[in-house]
C-alpha positions in Angstrom: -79.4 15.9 -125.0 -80.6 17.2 -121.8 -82.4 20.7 -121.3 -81.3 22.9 -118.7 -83.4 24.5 -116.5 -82.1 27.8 -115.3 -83.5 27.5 -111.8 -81.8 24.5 -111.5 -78.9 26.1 -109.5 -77.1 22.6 -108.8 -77.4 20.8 -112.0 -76.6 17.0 -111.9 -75.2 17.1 -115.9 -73.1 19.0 -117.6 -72.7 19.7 -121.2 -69.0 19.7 -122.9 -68.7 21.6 -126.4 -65.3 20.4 -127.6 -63.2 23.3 -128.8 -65.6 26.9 -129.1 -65.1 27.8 -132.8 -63.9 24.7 -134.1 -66.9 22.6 -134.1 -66.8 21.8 -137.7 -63.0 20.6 -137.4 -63.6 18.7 -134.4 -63.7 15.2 -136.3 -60.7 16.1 -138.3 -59.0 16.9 -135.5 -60.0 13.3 -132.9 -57.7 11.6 -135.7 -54.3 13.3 -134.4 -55.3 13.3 -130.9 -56.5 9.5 -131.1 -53.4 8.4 -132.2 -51.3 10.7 -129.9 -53.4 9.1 -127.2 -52.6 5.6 -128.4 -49.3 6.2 -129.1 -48.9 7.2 -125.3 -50.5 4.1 -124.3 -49.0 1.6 -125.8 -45.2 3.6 -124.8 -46.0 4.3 -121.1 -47.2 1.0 -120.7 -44.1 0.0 -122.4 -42.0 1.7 -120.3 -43.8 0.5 -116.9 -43.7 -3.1 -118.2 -40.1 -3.1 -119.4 -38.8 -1.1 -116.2 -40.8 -3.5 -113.9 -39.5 -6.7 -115.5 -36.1 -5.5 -116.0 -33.9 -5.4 -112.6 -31.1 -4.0 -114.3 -33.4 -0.7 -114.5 -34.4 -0.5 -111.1 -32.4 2.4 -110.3 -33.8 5.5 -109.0 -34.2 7.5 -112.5 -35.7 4.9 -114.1 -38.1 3.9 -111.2 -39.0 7.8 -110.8 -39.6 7.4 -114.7 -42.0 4.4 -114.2 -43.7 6.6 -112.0 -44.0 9.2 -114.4 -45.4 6.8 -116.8 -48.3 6.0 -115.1 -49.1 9.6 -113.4 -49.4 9.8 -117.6 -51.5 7.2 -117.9 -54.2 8.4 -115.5 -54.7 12.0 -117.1 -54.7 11.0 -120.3 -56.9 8.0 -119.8 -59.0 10.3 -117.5 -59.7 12.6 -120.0 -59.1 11.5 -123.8 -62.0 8.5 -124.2 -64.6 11.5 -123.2 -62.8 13.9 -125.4 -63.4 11.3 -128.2 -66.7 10.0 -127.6 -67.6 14.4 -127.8 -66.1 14.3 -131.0 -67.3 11.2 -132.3 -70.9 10.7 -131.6 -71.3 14.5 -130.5 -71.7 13.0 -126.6 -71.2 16.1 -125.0 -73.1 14.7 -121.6 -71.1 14.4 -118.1 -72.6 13.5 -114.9 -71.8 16.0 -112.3 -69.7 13.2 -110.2 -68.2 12.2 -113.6 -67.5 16.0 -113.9 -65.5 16.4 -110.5 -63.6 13.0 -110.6 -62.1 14.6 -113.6 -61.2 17.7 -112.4 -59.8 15.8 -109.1 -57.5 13.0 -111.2 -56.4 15.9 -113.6 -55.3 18.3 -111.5 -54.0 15.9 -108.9 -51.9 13.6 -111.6 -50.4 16.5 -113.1 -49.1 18.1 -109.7 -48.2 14.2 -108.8 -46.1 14.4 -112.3 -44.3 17.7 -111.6 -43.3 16.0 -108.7 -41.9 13.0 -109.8 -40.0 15.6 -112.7 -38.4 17.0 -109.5 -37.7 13.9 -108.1 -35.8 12.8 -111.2 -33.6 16.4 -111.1 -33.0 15.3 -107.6 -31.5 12.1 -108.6 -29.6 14.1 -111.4 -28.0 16.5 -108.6 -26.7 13.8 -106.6 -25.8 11.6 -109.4 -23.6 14.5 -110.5 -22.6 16.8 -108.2 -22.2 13.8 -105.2 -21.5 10.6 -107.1 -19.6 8.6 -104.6 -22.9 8.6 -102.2 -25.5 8.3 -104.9 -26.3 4.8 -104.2 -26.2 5.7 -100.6 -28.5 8.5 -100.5 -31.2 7.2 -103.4 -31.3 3.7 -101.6 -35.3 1.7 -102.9 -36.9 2.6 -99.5 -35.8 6.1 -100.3 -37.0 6.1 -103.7 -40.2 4.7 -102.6 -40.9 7.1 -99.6 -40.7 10.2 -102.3 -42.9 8.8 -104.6 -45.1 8.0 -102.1 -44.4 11.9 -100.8 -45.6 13.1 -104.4 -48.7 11.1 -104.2 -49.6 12.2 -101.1 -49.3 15.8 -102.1 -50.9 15.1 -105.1 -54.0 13.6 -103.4 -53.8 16.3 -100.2 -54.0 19.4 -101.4 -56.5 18.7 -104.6 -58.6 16.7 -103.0 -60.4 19.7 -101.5 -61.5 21.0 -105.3 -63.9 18.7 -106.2 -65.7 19.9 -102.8 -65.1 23.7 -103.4 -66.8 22.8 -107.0 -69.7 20.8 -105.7 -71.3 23.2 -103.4 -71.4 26.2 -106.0 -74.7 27.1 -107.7 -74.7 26.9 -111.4 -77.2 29.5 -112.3 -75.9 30.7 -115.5 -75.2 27.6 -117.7 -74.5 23.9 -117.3 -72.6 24.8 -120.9 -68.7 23.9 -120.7 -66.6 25.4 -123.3 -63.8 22.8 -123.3 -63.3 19.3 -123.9 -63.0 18.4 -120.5 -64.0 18.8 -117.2 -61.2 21.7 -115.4 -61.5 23.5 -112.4 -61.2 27.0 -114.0 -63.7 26.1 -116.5 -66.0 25.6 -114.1 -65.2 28.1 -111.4 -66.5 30.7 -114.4 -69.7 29.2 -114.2 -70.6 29.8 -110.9 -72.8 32.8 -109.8 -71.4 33.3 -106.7 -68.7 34.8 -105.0 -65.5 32.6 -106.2 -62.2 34.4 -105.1 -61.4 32.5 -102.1 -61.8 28.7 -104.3 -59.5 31.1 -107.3 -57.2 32.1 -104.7 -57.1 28.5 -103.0 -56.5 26.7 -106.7 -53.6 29.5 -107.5 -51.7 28.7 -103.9 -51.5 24.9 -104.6 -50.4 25.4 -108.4 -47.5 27.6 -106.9 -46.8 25.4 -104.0 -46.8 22.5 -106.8 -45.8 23.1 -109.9 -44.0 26.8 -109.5 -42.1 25.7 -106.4 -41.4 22.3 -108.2 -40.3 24.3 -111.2 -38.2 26.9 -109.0 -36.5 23.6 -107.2 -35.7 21.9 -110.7 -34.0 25.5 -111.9 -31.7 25.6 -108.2 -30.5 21.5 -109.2 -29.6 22.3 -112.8 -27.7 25.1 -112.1 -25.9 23.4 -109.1 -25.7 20.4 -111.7 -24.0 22.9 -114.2 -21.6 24.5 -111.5 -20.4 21.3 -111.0 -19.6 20.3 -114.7 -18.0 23.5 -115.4 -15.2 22.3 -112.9 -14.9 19.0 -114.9 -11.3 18.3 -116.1 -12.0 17.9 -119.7 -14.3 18.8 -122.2 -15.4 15.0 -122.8 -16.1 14.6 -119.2 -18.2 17.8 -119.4 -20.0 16.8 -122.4 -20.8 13.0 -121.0 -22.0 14.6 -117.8 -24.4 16.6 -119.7 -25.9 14.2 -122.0 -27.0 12.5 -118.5 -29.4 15.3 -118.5 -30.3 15.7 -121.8 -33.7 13.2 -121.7 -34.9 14.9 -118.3 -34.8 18.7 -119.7 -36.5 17.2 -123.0 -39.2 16.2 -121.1 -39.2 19.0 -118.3 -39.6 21.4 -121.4 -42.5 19.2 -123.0 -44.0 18.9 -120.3 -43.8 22.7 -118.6 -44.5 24.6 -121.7 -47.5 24.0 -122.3 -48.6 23.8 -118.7 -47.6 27.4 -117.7 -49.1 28.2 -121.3 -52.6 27.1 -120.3 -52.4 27.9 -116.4 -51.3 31.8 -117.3 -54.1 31.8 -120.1 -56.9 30.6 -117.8 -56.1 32.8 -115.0 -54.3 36.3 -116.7 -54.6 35.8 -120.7 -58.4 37.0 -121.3 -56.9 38.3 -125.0 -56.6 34.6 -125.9 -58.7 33.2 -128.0 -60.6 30.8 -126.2 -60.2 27.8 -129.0 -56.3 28.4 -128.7 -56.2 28.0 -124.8 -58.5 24.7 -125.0 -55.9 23.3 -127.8 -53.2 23.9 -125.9 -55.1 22.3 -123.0 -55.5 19.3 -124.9 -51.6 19.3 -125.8 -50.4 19.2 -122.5 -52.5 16.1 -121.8 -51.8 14.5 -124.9 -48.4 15.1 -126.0 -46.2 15.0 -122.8 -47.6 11.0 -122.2 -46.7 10.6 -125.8 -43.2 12.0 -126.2 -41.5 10.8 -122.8 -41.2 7.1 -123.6 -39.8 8.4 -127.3 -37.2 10.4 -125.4 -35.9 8.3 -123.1 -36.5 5.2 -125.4 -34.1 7.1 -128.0 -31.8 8.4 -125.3 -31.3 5.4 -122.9 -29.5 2.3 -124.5 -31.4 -0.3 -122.2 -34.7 1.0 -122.5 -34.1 1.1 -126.4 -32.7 -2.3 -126.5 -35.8 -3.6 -124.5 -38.2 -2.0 -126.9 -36.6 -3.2 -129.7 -36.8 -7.2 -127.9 -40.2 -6.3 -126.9 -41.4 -5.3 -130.4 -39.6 -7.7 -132.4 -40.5 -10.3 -133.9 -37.0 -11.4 -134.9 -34.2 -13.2 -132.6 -33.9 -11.2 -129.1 -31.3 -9.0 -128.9 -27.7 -9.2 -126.9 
């Protein structure tokens, strides 16, 4: 393992330690989060495959979905094989470019996936609350231009951290106490002044994730307005389970992202091993669980998975 030379101010490796505390466990626990990490492989890519081939599920959910799938694919992939090979073979070594294309595909993939969450409670509010002009309003060139609109965000306003990171001086340590490279983490190993880079990485998470969160809350309750005037209890109850994949995943995939952005930033009575679990959770179970959801929930994507992984007759 490399030494680190404390004059070095601009070291060209960092060192990850896995989880502070739980070094001992930290083989124990690459068995869960291995096959949580293959298990959201082999569903996303799944879901892309089946949506892709499947024209009948070219509608705006399900192609807002596919794009979900592989915002999922990135992070995890960007982070997990690292996260394994630490806990493996104790290869705690990242290159400094290594480093900052993490922190860049992280952050940027996860704003790109709040995005495409919002897009989806878009789709949601018109499907429900204007269904005559659904078709209309969420034509393929219009589902298209958003997700391009998401990635675009996504790339524009994270592509500055990697640069903000880069010209720091590392004085203190080269020592990161997590299992990946994150823009926090790093930020507290700087000896220099930091706030405006803190201040810059807490305006995009709120023009990302809190506005996309606030915009998701405004659609559901508009959504929920509008199937509290329903006729009939039946109507009301098969409007709603519309919506029940979408808040599955909005709430898997929220939860533990405000957990670990408040904790980093305002929860210093955390323990530090419970932050960097919960880090590793929100990269690892969200990618995981959607395809179960809205395999379960959504007949055709079911019956595809069940054609796809069967070795019996197709199904009808």
């Amino acid at each position: 393992m490399s030494t680190y030379n404390k004059t070095d101010v601009h070291p060209s490796v960092f060192i990850l330690i896995g989880i502070p505390g739980l070094e001992a466990a930290h083989t124990w626990i690459s068995i869960p989060f291995c096959v949580l990490y293959l298990l959201g492989l082999l569903g996303n890519c799944s879901l892309v495959f089946i949506i892709k081939t499947d024209s009948n599920l070219h509608e705006p959910m399900y192609l807002f979905l596919c794009m979900l799938a592989m915002a999922d694919l990135v992070v995890c992939t960007t982070a997990v094989p690292k996260l394994l090979s630490l806990f493996w073979f104790h290869d705690g070594e990242i290159h400094l470019e290594a480093c900052l294309t993490q922190v860049f595909l992280i952050h940027s993939c996860s704003t790109m996936e709040s995005g495409f969450l919002l897009a989806m409670a878009f789709d949601r509010y018109v499907a429900i609350c204007d269904p005559l002009r659904h078709s209309a309003i969420l034509t393929h060139p219009v589902v298209g231009g958003i997700g391009l609109a998401v990635v675009l965000r996504g790339t524009a306003l994270l592509s500055p951290h990697p640069f903000l990171l880069r010209s720091l001086p590392y004085c203190r340590t080269n020592i990161i106490s997590h299992t990946y490279c994150e823009f926090m983490a790093l930020i507290k190993l700087a000896c220099a002044e930091t706030r405006i880079r803190r201040a810059y990485s807490l305006i995009v998470a709120f023009l990302t994730g809190g506005v996309d969160f606030i915009l998701i809350l405004c659609s559901y309750v508009l959504i929920l307005h509008t199937v509290f005037h329903l006729p009939s209890k039946d109507a009301r109850l098969k409007t709603l389970g519309t919506c029940v994949s979408h808040v599955c995943v909005i709430l898997v995939s929220y939860t533990p992202a405000f957990f670990s952005f408040l904790t980093h930033r305002f929860g210093h009575q955390v323990a530090p091993h419970v932050h960097i679990f919960v880090a590793n959770i929100y990269l690892l179970v969200p990618p995981m669980v959607n395809p179960i959801i809205y395999g379960v929930r959504t007949k055709r994507i079911r019956d595809r998975f069940l054609k796809f992984f069967s070795f019996s007759n197709p199904i009808k």
